[in-house]
C-alpha positions as CSV (number, residue, x, y, z in Angstrom):
1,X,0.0,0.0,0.0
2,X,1.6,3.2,-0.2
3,X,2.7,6.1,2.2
4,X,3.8,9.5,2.4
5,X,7.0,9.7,1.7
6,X,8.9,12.9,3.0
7,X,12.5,13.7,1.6
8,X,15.3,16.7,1.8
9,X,16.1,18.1,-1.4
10,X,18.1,21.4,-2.2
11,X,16.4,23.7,-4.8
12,X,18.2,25.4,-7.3
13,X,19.0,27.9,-5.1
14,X,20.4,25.7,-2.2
15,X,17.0,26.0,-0.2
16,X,16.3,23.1,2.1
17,X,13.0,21.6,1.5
18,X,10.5,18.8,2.3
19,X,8.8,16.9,-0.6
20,X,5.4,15.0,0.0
21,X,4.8,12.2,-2.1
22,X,0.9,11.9,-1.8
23,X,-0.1,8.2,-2.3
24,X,-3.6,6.4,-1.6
25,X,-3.5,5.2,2.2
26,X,-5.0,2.7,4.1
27,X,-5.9,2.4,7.6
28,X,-6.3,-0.8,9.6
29,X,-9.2,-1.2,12.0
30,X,-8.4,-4.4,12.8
31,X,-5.3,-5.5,14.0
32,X,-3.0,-3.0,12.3
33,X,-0.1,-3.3,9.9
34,X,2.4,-3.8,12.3
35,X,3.0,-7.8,11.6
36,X,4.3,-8.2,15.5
37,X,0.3,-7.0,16.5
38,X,-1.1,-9.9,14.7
39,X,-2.0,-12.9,16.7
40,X,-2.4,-16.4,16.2
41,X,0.5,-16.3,13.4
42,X,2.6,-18.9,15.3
43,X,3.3,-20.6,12.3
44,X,5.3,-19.7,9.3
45,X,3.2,-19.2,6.7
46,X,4.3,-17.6,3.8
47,X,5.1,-16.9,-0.6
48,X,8.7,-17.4,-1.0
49,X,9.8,-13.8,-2.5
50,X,13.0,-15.2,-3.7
51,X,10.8,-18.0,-6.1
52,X,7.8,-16.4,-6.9
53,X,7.3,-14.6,-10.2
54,X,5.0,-12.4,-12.2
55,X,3.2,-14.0,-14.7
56,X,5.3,-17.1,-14.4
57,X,8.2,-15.4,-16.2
58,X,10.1,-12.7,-14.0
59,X,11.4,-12.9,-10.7
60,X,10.0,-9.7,-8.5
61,X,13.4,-8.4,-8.7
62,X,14.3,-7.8,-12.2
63,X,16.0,-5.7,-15.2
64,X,13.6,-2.9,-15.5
65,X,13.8,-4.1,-19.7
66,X,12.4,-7.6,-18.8
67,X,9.4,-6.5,-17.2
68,X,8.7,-3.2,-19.2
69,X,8.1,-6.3,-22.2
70,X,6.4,-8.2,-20.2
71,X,3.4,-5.6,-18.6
72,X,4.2,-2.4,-20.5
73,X,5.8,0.6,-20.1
74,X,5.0,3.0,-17.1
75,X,1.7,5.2,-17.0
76,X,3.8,7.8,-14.2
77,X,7.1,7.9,-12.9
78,X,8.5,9.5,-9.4
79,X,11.6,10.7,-8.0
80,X,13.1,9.9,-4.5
81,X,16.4,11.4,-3.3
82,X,16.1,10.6,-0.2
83,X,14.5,10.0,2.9
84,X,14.4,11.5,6.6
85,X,14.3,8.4,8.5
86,X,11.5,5.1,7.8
87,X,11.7,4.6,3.5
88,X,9.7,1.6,4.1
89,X,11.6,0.5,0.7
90,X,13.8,-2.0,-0.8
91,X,16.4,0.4,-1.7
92,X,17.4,3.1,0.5
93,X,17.5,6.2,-1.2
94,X,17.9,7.9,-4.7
95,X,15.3,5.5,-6.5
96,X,12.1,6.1,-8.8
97,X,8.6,4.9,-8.1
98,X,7.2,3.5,-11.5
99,X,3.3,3.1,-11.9
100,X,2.1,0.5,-14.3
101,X,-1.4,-0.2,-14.4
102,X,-2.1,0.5,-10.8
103,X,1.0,-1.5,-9.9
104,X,4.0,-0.1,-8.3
105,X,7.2,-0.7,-8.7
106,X,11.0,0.6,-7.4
107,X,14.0,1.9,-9.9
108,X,17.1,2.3,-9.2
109,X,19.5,2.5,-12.3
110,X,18.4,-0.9,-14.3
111,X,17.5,-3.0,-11.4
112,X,13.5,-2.6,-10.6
113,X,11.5,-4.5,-7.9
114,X,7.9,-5.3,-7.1
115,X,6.2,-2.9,-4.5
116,X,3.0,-3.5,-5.0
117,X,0.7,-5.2,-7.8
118,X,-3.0,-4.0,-8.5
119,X,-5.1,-7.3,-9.9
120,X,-8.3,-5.0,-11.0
121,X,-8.4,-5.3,-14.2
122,X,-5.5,-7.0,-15.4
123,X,-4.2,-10.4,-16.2
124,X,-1.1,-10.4,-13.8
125,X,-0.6,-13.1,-11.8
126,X,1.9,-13.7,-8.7
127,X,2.8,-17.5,-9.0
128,X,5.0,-19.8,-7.1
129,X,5.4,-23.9,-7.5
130,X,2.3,-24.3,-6.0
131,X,0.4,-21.1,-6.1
132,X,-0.7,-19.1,-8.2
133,X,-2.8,-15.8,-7.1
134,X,-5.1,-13.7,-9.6
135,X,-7.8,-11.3,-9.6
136,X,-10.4,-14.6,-9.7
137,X,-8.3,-15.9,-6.2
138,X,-10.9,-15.7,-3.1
139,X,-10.1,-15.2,0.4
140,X,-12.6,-18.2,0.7
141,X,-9.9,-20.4,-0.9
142,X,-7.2,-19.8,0.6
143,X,-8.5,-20.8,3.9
144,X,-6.9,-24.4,2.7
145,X,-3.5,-22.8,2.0
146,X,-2.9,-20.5,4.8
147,X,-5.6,-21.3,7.7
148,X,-4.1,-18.9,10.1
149,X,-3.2,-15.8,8.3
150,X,-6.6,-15.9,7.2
151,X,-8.2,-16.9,10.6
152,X,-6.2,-13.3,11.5
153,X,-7.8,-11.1,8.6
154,X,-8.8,-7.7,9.6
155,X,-10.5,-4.7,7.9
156,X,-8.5,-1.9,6.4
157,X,-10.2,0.9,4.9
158,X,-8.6,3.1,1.5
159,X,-10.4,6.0,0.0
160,X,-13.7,5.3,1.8
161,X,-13.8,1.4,0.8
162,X,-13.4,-1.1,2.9
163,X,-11.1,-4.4,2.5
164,X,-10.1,-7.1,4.3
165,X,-6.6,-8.6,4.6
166,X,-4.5,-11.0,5.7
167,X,-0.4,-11.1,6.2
168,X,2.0,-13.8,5.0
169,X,5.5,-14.3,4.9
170,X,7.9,-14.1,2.8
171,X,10.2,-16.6,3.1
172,X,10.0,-19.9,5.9
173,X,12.7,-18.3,7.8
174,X,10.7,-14.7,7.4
175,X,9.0,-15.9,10.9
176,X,6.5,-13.6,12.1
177,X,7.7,-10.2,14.4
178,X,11.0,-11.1,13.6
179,X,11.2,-9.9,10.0
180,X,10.9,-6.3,8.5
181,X,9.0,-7.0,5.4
182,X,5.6,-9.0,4.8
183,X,3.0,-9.7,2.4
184,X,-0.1,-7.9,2.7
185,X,-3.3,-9.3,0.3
186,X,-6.3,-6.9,-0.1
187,X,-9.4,-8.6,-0.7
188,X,-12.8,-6.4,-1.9
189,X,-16.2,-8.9,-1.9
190,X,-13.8,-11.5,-1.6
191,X,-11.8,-11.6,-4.0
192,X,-8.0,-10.6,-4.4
193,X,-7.3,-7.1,-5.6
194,X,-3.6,-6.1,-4.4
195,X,-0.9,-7.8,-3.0
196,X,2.2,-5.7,-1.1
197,X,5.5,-6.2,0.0
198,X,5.5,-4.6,2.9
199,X,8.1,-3.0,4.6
200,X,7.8,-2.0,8.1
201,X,9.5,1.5,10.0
């Protein structure tokens, strides 16, 4: 999901500033974002982010060519030079936020990695060995798959609408409270709409 993102830049005249970044927000009424809040999460349950791919094709951290021919070019691209404290990012500073059909991704130089991917309306699918997750994936049937992350769903709410979501690792050692990054999966009437890699402050 996405954040405001505050950063120091100098102007052309040498002015110290601070930039907003205005993205969509979500807040939890449930049991928050913070992954150590959530109980019942005892057991590792997770998507291996090292495996998984988009599409079947590309891993989520990729040349920026590679997925540009795969999904299309980007619809908006921002700058970052910086941050003053919590990036909540895989890369630490001096990268680009690239929008591709409601998904977002992170630049920096040719290397370009999965933020966030928006299922509405699009054929992308997030697939592992023995997953695969799409816009026609319900929170019904992954009750199978991951019984306790969705036994722990809570209610988020982003521009008025309410979702519900559920965490998950991302790796079998990612164990939960003990890791700064999760996977967040937005559900609306059931069915999935966005998945995030999460990174906590």
């Amino acid at each position: 999901m996405k954040y405001i993102y505050c950063y120091l830049f100098i102007t052309a005249v040498g002015i110290l500033g601070c930039k907003q970044i205005s993205k969509p927000t979500k807040s939890a009424t449930g049991s928050g974002f913070n992954i150590k809040k959530v109980k019942g999460l005892d057991t590792v349950e997770y998507i291996n982010w090292y495996t998984a791919k988009i599409n079947g094709d590309i891993h989520l951290a990729t040349l920026k060519k590679k997925l540009y021919n795969l999904i299309g070019r980007p619809d908006s691209i921002v700058k970052v030079n910086g941050t003053d404290g919590c990036a909540a990012s895989y890369f630490d500073e001096d990268f680009k936020y690239i929008y591709i059909k409601g998904s977002e991704f992170e630049l920096k130089d040719d290397s370009i990695v999965v933020s966030d991917l928006n299922f509405r309306g699009t054929n992308l699918k997030l697939s592992t060995n023995n997953l695969s997750l799409d816009s026609s994936t319900t929170l019904e049937s992954l009750k199978k798959i991951f019984p306790r992350a969705v036994s722990a769903q809570y209610e988020v709410t982003t521009n008025n609408k309410k979702q519900m979501a559920i965490m998950l690792g991302t790796s079998k050692k990612a164990i939960y409270g003990d890791t700064d990054n999760t996977w967040i999966l937005f559900f609306e009437k059931g069915k999935l709409v966005e998945i995030e890699h999460h990174y906590d402050c």
